[in-house]
C-alpha positions, 0 to 999 in steps of 0.5 A, a space after each residue: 500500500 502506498 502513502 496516498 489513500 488507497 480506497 478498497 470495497 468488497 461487493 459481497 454485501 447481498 450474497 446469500 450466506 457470504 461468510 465475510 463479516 461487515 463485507 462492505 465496510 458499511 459498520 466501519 472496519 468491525 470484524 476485520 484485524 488493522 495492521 499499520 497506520 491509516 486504516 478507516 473508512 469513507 463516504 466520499 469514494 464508494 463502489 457501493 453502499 454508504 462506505 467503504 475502506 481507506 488504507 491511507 498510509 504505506 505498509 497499512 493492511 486489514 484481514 479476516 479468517 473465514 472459515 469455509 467447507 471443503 469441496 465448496 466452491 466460493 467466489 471472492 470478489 473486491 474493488 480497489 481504486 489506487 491514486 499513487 503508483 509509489 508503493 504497491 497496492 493490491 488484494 492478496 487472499 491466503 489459503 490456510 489449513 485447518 491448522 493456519 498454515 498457509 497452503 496457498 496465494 493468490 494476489 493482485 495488483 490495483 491499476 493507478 486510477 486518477 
């Protein structure tokens, strides 16, 4: 994440059985784990809904454990909006195993939009 807003929505919010708590931010960051600086939300900049998340500061991240079942097929779905090309800015979703070890990622990079 670089040091200009970084402005992050999930659009999950009306799927049926999304096990993702507070999907799109429209309780503040209640249920997600901060880590850095400049971790909030906004009015100003929304995909959808009345807020979504601003990672405002280098280094800044936010997380959540869900727990799925194995053999289902689940789709992960998130938008991003980038303003500075100084740091790297993107969406990383981790695969854990029922011990927390890590078994797998997959990430991706946000485009610069002005």
């Amino acid at each position: 994440v670089d040091d200009d807003p970084v402005v992050m929505e999930q659009m999950m919010m009306s799927c049926p059985g999304n096990p993702v708590q507070n999907s799109g931010f429209e309780n503040g960051i209640n249920n997600w784990y901060t880590a850095g600086s400049g971790v909030g939300v906004t009015y100003s900049v929304v995909y959808a809904g009345n807020e979504s998340l601003v990672l405002d500061h280098k280094n800044s991240s936010i997380n959540q454990t869900v727990s799925v079942n194995a053999g289902d097929c689940y789709e992960f779905r998130a938008y991003g909006k980038s303003h500075s090309n100084a740091g790297q800015t993107g969406f990383v979703l981790d695969f854990l195993d029922a011990s927390g070890a890590e078994i797998g990622e997959v990430s991706t990079d946000i485009a610069l939009r002005s």
